[in-house]
C-alpha positions as CSV (number, residue, x, y, z in Angstrom):
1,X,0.0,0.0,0.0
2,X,2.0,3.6,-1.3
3,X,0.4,6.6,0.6
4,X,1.9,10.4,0.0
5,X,2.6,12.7,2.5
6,X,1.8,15.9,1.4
7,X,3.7,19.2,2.9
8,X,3.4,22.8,2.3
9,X,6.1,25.5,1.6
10,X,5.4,29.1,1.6
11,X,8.9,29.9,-0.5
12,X,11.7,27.6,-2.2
13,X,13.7,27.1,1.0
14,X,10.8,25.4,3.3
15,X,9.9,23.5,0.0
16,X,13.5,22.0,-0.2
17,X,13.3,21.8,3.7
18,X,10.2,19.5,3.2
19,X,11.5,17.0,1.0
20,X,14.9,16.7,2.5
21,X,12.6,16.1,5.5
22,X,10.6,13.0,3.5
23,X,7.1,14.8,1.7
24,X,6.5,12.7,-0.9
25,X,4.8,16.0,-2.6
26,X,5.1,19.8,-1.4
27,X,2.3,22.6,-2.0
28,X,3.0,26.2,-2.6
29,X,1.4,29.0,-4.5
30,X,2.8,31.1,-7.7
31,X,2.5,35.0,-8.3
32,X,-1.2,35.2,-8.1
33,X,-4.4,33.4,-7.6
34,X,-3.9,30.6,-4.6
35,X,-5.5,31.3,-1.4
36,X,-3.2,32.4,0.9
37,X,-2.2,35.6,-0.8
38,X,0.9,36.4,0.9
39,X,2.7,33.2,-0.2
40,X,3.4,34.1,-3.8
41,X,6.2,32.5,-5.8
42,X,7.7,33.1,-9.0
43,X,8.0,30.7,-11.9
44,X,11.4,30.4,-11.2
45,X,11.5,29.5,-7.8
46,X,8.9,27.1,-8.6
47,X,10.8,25.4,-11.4
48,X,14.1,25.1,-8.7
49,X,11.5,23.2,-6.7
50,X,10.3,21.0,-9.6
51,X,13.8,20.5,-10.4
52,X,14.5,19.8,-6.8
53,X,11.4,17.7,-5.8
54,X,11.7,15.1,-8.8
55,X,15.1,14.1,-7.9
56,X,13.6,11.8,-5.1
57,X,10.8,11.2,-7.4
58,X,9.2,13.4,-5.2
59,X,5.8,15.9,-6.7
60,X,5.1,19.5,-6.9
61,X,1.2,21.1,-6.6
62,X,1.0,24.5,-7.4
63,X,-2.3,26.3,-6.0
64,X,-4.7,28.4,-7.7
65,X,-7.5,27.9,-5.8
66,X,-8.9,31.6,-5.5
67,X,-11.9,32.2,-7.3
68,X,-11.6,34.7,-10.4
69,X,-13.0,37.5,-12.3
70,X,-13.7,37.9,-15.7
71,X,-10.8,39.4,-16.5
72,X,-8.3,37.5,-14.3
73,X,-9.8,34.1,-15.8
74,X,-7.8,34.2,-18.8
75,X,-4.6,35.1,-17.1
76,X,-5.0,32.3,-14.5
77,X,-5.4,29.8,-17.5
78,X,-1.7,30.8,-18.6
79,X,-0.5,30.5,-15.5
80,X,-1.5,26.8,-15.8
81,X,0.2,26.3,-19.1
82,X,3.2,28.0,-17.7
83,X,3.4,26.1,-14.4
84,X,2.4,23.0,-16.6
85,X,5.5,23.7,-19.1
86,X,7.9,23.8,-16.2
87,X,7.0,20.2,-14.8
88,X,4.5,21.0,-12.5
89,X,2.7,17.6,-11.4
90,X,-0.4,18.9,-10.6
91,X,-3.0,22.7,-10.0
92,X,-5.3,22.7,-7.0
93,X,-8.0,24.6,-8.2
94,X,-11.6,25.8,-7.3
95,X,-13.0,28.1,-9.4
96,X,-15.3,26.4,-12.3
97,X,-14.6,28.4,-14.9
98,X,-10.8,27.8,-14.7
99,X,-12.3,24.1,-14.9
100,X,-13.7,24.8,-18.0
101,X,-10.9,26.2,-19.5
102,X,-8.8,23.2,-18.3
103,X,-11.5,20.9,-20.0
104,X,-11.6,23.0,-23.4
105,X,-8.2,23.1,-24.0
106,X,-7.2,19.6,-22.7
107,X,-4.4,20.4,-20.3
108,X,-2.3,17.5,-19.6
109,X,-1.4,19.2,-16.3
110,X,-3.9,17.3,-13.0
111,X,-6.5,19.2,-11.8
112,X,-6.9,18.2,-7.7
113,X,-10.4,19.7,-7.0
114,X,-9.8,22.2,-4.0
115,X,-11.4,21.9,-0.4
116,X,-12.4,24.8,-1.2
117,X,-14.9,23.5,-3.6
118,X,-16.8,22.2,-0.6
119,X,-16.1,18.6,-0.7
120,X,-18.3,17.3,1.8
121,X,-20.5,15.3,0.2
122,X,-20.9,11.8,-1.8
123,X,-22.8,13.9,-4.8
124,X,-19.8,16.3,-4.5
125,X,-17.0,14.0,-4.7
126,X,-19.0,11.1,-7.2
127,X,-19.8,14.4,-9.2
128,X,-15.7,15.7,-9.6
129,X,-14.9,11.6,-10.4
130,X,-17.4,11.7,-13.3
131,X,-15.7,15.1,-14.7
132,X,-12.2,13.3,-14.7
133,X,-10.5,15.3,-12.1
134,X,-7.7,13.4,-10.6
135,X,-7.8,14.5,-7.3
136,X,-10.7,15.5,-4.7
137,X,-9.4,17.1,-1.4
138,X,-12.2,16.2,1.2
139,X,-13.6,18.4,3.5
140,X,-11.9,18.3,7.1
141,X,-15.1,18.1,8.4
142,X,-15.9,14.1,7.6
143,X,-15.5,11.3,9.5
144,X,-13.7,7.7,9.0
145,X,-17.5,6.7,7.8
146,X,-18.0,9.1,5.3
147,X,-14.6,8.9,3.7
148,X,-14.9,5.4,3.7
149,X,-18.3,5.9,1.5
150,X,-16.8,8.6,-0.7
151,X,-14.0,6.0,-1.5
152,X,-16.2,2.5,-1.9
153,X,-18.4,4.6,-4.4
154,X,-15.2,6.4,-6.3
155,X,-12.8,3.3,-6.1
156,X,-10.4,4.8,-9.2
157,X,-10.3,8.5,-7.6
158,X,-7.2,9.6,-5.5
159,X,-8.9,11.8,-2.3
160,X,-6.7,13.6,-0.1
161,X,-7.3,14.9,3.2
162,X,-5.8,16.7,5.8
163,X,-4.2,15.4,8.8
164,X,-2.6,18.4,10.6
165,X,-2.4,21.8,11.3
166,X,-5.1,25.0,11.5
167,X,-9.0,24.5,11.1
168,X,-11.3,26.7,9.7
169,X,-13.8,27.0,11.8
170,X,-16.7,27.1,8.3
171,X,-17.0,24.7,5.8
172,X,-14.2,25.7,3.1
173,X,-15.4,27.7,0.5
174,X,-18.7,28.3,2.6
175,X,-17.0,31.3,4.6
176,X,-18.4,34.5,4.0
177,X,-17.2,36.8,7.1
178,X,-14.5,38.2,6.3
179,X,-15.4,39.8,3.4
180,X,-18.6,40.5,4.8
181,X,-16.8,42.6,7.5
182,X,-14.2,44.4,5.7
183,X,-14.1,43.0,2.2
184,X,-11.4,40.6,2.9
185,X,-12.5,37.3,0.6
186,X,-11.3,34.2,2.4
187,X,-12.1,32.7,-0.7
188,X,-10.0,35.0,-2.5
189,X,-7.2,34.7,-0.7
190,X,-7.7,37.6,1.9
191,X,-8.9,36.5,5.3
192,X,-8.8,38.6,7.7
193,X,-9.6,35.8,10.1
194,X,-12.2,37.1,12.1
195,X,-12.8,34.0,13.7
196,X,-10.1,34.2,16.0
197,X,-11.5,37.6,17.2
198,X,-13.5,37.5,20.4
199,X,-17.0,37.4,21.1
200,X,-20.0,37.6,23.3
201,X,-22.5,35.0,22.9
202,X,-26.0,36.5,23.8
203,X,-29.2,35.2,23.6
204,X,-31.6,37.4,21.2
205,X,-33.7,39.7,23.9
206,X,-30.1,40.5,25.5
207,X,-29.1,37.9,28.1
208,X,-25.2,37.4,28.5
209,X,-24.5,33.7,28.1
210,X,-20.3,34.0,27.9
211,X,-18.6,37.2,27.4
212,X,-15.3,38.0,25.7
213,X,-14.8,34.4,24.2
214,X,-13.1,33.7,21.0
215,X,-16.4,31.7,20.3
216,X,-15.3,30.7,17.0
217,X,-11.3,29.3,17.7
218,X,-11.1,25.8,16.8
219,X,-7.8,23.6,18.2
220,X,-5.7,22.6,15.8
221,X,-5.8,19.1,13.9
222,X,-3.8,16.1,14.7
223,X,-5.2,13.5,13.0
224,X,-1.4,11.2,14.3
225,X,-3.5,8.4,16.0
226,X,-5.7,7.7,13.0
227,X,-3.8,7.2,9.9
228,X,-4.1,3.7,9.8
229,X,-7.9,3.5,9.4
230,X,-7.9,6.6,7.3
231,X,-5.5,4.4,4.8
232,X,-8.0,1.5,5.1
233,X,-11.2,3.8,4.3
234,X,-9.0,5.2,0.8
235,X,-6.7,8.0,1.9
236,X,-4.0,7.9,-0.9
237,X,-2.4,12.0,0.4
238,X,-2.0,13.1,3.5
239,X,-2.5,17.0,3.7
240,X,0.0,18.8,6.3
241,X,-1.4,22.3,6.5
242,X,0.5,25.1,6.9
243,X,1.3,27.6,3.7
244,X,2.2,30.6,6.1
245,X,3.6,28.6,8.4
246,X,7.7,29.1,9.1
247,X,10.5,26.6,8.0
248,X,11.1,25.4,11.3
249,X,7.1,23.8,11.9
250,X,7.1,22.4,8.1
251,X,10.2,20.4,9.1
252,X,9.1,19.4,12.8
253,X,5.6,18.4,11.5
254,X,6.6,16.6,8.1
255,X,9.8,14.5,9.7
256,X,6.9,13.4,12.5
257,X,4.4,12.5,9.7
258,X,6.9,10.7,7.7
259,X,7.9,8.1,10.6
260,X,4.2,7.6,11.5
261,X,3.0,7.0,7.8
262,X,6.2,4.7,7.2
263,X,4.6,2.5,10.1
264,X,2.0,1.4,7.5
265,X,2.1,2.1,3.8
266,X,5.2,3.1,1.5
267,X,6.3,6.2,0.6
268,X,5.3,7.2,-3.1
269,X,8.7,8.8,-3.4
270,X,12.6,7.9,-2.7
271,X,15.5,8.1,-0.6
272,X,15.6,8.2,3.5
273,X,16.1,11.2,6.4
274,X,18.3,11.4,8.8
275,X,17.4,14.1,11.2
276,X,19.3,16.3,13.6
277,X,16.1,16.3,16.4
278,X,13.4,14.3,17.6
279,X,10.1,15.4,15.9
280,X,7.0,16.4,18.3
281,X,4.0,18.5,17.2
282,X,3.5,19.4,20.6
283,X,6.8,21.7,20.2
284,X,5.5,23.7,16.8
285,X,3.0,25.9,16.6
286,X,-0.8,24.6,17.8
287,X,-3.4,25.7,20.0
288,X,-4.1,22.6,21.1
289,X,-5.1,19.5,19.4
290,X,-8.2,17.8,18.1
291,X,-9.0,15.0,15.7
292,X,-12.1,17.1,15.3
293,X,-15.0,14.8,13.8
294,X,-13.1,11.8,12.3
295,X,-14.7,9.8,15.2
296,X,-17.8,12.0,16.1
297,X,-18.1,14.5,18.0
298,X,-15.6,15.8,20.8
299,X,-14.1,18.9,22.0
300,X,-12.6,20.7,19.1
301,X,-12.8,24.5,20.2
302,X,-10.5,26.9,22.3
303,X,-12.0,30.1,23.6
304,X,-8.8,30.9,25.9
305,X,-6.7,32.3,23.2
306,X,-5.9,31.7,19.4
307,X,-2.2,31.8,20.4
308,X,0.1,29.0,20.4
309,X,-0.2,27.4,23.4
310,X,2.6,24.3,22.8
311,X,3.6,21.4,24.9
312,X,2.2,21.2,28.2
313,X,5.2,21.6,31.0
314,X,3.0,20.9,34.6
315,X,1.3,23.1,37.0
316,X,2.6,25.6,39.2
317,X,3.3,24.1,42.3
318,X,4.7,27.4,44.0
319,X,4.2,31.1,44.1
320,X,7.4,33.5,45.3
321,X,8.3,37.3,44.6
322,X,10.6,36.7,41.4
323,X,10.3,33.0,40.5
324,X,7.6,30.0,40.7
325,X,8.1,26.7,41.2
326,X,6.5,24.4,38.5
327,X,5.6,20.3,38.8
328,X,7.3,19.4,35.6
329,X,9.5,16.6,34.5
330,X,10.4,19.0,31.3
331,X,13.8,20.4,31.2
332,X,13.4,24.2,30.8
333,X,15.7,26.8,29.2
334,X,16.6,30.4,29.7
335,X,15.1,32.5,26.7
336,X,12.2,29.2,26.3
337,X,8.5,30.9,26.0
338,X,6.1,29.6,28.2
339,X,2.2,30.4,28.4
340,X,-0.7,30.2,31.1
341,X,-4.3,30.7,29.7
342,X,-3.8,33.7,27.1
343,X,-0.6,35.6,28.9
344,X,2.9,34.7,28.2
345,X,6.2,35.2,29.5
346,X,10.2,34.2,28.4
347,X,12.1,32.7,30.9
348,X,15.1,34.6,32.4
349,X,16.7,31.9,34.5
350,X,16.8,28.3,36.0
351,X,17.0,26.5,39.1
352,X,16.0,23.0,39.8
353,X,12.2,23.8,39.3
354,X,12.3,27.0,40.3
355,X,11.8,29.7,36.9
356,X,12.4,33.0,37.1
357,X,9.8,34.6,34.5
358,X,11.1,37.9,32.5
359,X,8.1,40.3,34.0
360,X,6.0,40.4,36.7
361,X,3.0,37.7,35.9
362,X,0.0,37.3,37.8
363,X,-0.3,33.5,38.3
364,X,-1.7,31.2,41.2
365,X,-0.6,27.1,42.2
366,X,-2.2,24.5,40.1
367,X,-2.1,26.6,37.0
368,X,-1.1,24.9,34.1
369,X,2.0,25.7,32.2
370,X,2.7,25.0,28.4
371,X,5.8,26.0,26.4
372,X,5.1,27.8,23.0
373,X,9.2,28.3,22.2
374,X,11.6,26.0,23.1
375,X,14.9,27.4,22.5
376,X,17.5,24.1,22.7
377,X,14.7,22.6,20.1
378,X,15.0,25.1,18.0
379,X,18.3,25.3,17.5
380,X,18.3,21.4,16.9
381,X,15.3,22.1,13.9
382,X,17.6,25.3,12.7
383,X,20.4,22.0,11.6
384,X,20.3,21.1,8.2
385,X,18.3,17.7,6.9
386,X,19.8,15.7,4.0
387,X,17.8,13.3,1.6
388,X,19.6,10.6,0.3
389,X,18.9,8.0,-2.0
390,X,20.4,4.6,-1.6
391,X,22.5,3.3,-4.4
392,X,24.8,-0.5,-4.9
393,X,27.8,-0.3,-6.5
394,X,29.2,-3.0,-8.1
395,X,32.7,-3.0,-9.9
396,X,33.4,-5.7,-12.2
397,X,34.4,-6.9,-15.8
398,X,36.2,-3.4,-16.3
399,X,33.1,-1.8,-15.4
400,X,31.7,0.2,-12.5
401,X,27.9,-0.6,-12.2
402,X,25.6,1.8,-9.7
403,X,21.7,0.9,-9.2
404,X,19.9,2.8,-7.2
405,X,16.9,2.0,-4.6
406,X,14.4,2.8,-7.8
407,X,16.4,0.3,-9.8
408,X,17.9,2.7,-12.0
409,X,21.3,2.1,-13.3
410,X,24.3,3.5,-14.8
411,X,27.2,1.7,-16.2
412,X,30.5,3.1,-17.4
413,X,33.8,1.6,-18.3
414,X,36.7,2.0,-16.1
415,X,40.0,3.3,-17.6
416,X,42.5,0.5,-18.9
417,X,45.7,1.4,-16.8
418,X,48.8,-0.8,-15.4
419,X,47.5,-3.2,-12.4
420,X,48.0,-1.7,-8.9
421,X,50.9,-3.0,-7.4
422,X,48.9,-2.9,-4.2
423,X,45.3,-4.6,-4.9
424,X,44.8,-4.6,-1.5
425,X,45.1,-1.2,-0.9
426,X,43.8,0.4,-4.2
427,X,40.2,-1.1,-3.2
428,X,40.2,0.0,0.2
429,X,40.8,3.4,-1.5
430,X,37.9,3.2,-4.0
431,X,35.4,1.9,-1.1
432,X,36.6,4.7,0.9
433,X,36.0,7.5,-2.0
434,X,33.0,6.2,-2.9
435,X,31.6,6.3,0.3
436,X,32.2,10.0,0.6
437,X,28.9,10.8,-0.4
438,X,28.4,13.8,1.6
439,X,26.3,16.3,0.7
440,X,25.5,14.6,-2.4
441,X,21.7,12.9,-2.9
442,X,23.2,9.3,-2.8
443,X,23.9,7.3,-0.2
444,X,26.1,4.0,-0.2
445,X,24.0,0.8,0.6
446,X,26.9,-1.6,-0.7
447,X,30.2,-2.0,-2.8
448,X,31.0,-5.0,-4.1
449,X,35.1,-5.3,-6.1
450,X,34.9,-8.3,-7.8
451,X,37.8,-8.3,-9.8
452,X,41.3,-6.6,-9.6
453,X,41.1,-2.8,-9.9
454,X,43.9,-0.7,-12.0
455,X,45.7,1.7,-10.3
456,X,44.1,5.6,-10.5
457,X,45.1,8.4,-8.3
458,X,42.7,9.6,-5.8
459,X,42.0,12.5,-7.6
460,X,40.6,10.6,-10.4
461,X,38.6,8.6,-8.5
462,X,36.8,11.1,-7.1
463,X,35.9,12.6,-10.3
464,X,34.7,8.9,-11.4
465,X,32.9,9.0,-8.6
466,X,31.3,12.4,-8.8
467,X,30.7,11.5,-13.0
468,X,29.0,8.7,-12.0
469,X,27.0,9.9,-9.7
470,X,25.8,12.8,-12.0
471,X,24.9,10.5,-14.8
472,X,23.2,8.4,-13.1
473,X,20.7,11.0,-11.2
474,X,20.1,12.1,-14.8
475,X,19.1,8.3,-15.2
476,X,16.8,9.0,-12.5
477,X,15.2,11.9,-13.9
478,X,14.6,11.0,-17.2
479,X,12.8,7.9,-15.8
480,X,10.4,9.9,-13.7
481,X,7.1,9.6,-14.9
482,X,4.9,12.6,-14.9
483,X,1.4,11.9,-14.2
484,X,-0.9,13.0,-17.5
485,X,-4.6,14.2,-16.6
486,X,-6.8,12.1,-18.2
487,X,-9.3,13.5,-20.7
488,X,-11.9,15.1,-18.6
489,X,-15.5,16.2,-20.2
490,X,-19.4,17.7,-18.6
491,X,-21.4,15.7,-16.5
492,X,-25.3,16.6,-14.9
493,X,-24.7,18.5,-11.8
494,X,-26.7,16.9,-8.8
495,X,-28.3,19.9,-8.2
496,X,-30.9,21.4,-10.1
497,X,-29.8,25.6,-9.5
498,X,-27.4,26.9,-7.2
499,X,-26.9,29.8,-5.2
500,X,-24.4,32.3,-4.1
501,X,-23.0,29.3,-2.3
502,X,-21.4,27.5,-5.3
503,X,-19.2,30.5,-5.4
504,X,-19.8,31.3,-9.4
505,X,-17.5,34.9,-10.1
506,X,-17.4,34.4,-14.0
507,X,-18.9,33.8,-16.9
508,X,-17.3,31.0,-17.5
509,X,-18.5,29.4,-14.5
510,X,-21.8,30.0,-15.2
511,X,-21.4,28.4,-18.6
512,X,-19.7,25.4,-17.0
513,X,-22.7,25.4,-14.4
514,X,-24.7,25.7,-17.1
515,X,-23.9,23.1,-19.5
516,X,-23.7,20.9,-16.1
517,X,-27.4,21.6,-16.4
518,X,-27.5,23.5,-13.6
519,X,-29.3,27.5,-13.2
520,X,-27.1,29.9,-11.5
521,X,-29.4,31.7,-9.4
522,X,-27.1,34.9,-7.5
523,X,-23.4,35.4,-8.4
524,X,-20.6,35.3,-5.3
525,X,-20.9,37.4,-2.6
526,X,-17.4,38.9,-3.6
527,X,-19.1,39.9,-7.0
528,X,-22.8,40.7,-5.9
529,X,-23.6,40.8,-2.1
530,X,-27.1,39.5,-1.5
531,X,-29.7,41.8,-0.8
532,X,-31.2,38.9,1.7
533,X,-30.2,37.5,4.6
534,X,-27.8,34.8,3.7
535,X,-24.9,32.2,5.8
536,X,-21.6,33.8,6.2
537,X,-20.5,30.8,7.3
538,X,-21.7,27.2,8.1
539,X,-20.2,25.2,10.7
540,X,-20.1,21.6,12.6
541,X,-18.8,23.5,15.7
542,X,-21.7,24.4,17.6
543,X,-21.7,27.2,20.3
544,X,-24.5,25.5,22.2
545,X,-22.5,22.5,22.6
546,X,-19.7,23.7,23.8
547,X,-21.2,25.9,26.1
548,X,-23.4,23.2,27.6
549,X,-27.2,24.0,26.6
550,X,-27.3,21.7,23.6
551,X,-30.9,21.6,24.0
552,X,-32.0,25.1,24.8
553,X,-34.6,26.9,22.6
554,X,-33.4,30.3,23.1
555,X,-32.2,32.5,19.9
556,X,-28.5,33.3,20.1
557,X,-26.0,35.9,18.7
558,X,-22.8,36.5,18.4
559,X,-21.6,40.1,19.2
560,X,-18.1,41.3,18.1
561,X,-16.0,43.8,20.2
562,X,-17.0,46.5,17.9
563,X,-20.8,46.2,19.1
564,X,-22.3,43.8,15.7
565,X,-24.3,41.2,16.0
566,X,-24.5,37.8,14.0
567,X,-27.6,35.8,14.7
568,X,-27.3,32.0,15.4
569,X,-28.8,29.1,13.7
570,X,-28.7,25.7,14.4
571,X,-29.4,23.0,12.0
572,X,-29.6,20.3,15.3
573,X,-31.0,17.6,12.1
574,X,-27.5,17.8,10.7
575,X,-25.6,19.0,14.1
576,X,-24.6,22.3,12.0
577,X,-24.5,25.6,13.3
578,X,-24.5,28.9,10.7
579,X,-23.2,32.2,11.1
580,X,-25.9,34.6,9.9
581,X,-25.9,38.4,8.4
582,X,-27.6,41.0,10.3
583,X,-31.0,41.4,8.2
584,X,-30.8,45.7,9.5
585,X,-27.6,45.8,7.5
């Protein structure tokens, strides 16, 4: 069973970073049009990483999964030829009428159907299949069950799906808020996240029912304990989140996905990492974890802080003028970051147990205490990783053979020369050279002489060596096999019409709705806001569950620190809550 890890890189350097560290695929965005606008790359960068990645066999996704405008449609379509032309493997994408193009002009580039797209459903995912696509990216939101569904009724159709990292708190590409708010499109790449903002949830005649709250903070995912089922139910990619994210959490959280994956499927790409540190998730960025809804409902939300809150350390167990004694096991550090509730403090110096915090805090025993910065594990992440690919050598019949782990193999004669008059001591010189791999992206597994070697200075060895080497990764590459999008063509949408909901910003998307044989009934709120009342966002985190009065009638709101209000629905059928607009707006 081959699985692919899947990590993301917000530049070239955390994309080499996450190979070295064993992705099997990285995801990043070009100069325009992915959803996390301030992780733009240029065509060159990207082709380094192409370059880069397919040494170890490994892929590159390029995202342009905003939706577009008329006239931004065409120029998105060129970017996919361009990024295609360079060796791209695959564009995640969500807008339709970039679909369309795709479909008209039968790119050979994949198209990997966004979460963004709203893959929540059976219909959705059976609907993308029937198209061609070659990838659906499920929605976080569904559990072993439903993937397991989506998979038995779509046998031949890769789905990814997330496994770590940030959660939107709405259904992707169902999140309205931010641009509500301040014209930041979440779906264009702008969130503003206004759902780590705080809140007071207030039932509809006035009532105070939690005050100051970031209602809307989710925990982060960590879906670690899991991955064996999810392989079982037809995960073929595991989705690390993370395109703002530094290069110090992509390695931490990739090297700890890699191990844990390696436990029970096969890596779709090559070569083995060693690394400099011991990965943890705990240690990188997270406000606490949750496998969310994978199996059913539990605690997913955290209305402390949207900070990182790290590994938990113990409780205070003491309380003195300039220091506190903590319960902890953990070996702190001077300049490490620690965090109680949603205040934070360095530490200056320490003692036994005994820390002495940076400022005055305001803390009482039997508080607990999580590090957000651990200095000595920085350093260790801030160590280079190296990728190697392991390669035989076999020397023989005037010929030096090398066959790497893929089964690619060079050959190349050896120079004819006068016999050493050591033999001895010439091969202990060519196993030694050869093994000097070093930076290189090979590794030695074995060297086999089995013949008498002619005598060559060390000097030319090394060049043999480093020849060799070269050729032979341009053996590799010339093997690798780009995946070719198969043809794709219209199917009947499962829906009849649609709404502002399916996110429709273009003409062409209304043609590709439309020859779907489905109505387009209101444009995108980005293009035309509705004059109704409509969902800015819809949700399986519910308000009334976390705060305990799951079956209380009451009308709720959310109020925001600037005074607005957002009435509350709850769809208890489907255990959905929505975010509404204010119909006085």
């Amino acid at each position: 069973m081959y699985t692919e890890l899947l990590a993301p890189a917000k530049d070239k350097e955390t994309a080499f970073a996450a190979i070295d560290c064993g992705a099997d695929a990285v995801y990043m965005g070009a100069s325009a049009f992915g959803a996390r606008r301030n992780a733009q790359n240029s065509l060159e960068d990207i082709r380094e990483v192409v370059n880069y990645a397919h040494k170890f066999w490994a892929k590159v996704f390029i995202t342009v999964n905003t939706i577009l405008k008329d006239d931004e449609i065409e120029d998105a379509l060129r970017l996919v030829k361009e990024l295609d032309k360079i060796g791209v493997d695959a564009v995640i994408i969500q807008d339709m009428g970039l679909l369309k193009k795709m479909i008209d002009a039968g790119l050979s580039i994949p198209a990997h159907m966004s979460t963004q797209c709203d893959n929540r459903t059976l219909e959705k995912a059976s609907f993308f299949n029937k198209i061609g696509v070659s990838r659906v990216v499920l929605a976080r939101e569904l559990n072993l069950e439903k993937i397991k569904e989506i998979h038995e009724a779509n046998p031949d159709l890769e789905l990814e799906a997330f496994v770590h990292g940030a959660l939107c708190v709405s259904y992707s590409g169902q999140c309205y808020l931010s641009n509500y708010i301040g014209g930041r499109s979440a779906i264009r790449g702008e969130c503003a996240q206004p759902c780590r903002k705080k809140y007071t949830v207030k039932t509809q005649d006035g009532k105070i029912l939690a005050k100051d709250i970031h209602a809307l903070c989710l925990k982060d995912f960590n879906a670690s304990k899991h991955l064996k089922k999810m392989i079982e139910n037809g995960i073929f990619s595991f989705k690390i989140e993370g395109r703002l994210k530094d290069c110090g959490y992509v390695k931490n959280i990739t090297a700890f996905y890699r191990k844990e994956l390696d436990k029970y499927s096969k890596k779709t790409s090559s070569g083995k990492s060693v690394y400099p540190f011991a990965p943890n998730p705990e240690k990188s960025f997270n406000r606490g974890f949750t496998d969310y809804f994978l199996e059913g409902r539990k605690e997913c939300y955290n209305f402390i802080s949207p900070k990182s809150q790290g590994e938990f350390i113990g409780k205070v167990k003491e309380v003195q003028k300039n220091y506190i004694v903590i319960d902890t096991k953990k070996s702190l550090h001077p300049q490490d970051g620690l965090m109680f509730q949603d205040k934070g403090f360095l530490v200056n110096k320490v003692v036994g147990n005994k820390v002495y915090p940076n400022k005055f805090i305001d803390i009482k025993p039997g508080v607990k205490i999580y590090r957000n910065s651990d200095i000595e594990f920085e350093k260790e992440l801030s160590r280079p990783v190296k990728r190697h690919i392991g390669v035989k050598v076999e020397i023989g019949s005037g010929q030096l053979r090398l066959k790497d782990e893929d089964g690619i193999s060079y050959a190349v004669s050896l120079p004819a020369g006068e016999k050493a008059n050591n033999p001895d001591k010439i091969k202990e010189i060519f196993i030694k050279q050869f093994s000097k791999t070093g930076e290189g992206d090979f590794y030695i597994e074995d060297i086999k002489i089995a013949q008498e070697l002619p005598f060559m200075p060390v000097s030319a060895i090394n060049a043999l060596r480093r020849n060799s080497f070269e050729s032979l990764m341009q053996e590799r590459l010339k093997a690798y096999k780009k995946q070719i999008q198969k043809k794709m063509d219209y199917t009947p949408y499962f829906q009849k019409e649609i709404d502002y909901r399916g996110n429709v910003s273009n003409k062409d998307a209304r043609a590709f709705y439309t020859q779907c044989g489905c109505e387009v009934t209101e444009l995108a709120p980005e293009i035309i806001q509705p004059k109704h009342q409509y969902e800015l966002m819809r949700t399986k985190h519910c308000i009334k569950y976390a705060l305990g009065i799951c079956k209380s009638s009451e009308k709720l709101v959310l109020e925001d620190e600037t005074g607005k209000e957002y009435p509350l629905q709850f769809d208890c059928k489907n255990c959905e809550m929505v975010v509404l607009s204010n119909p006085l707006r």
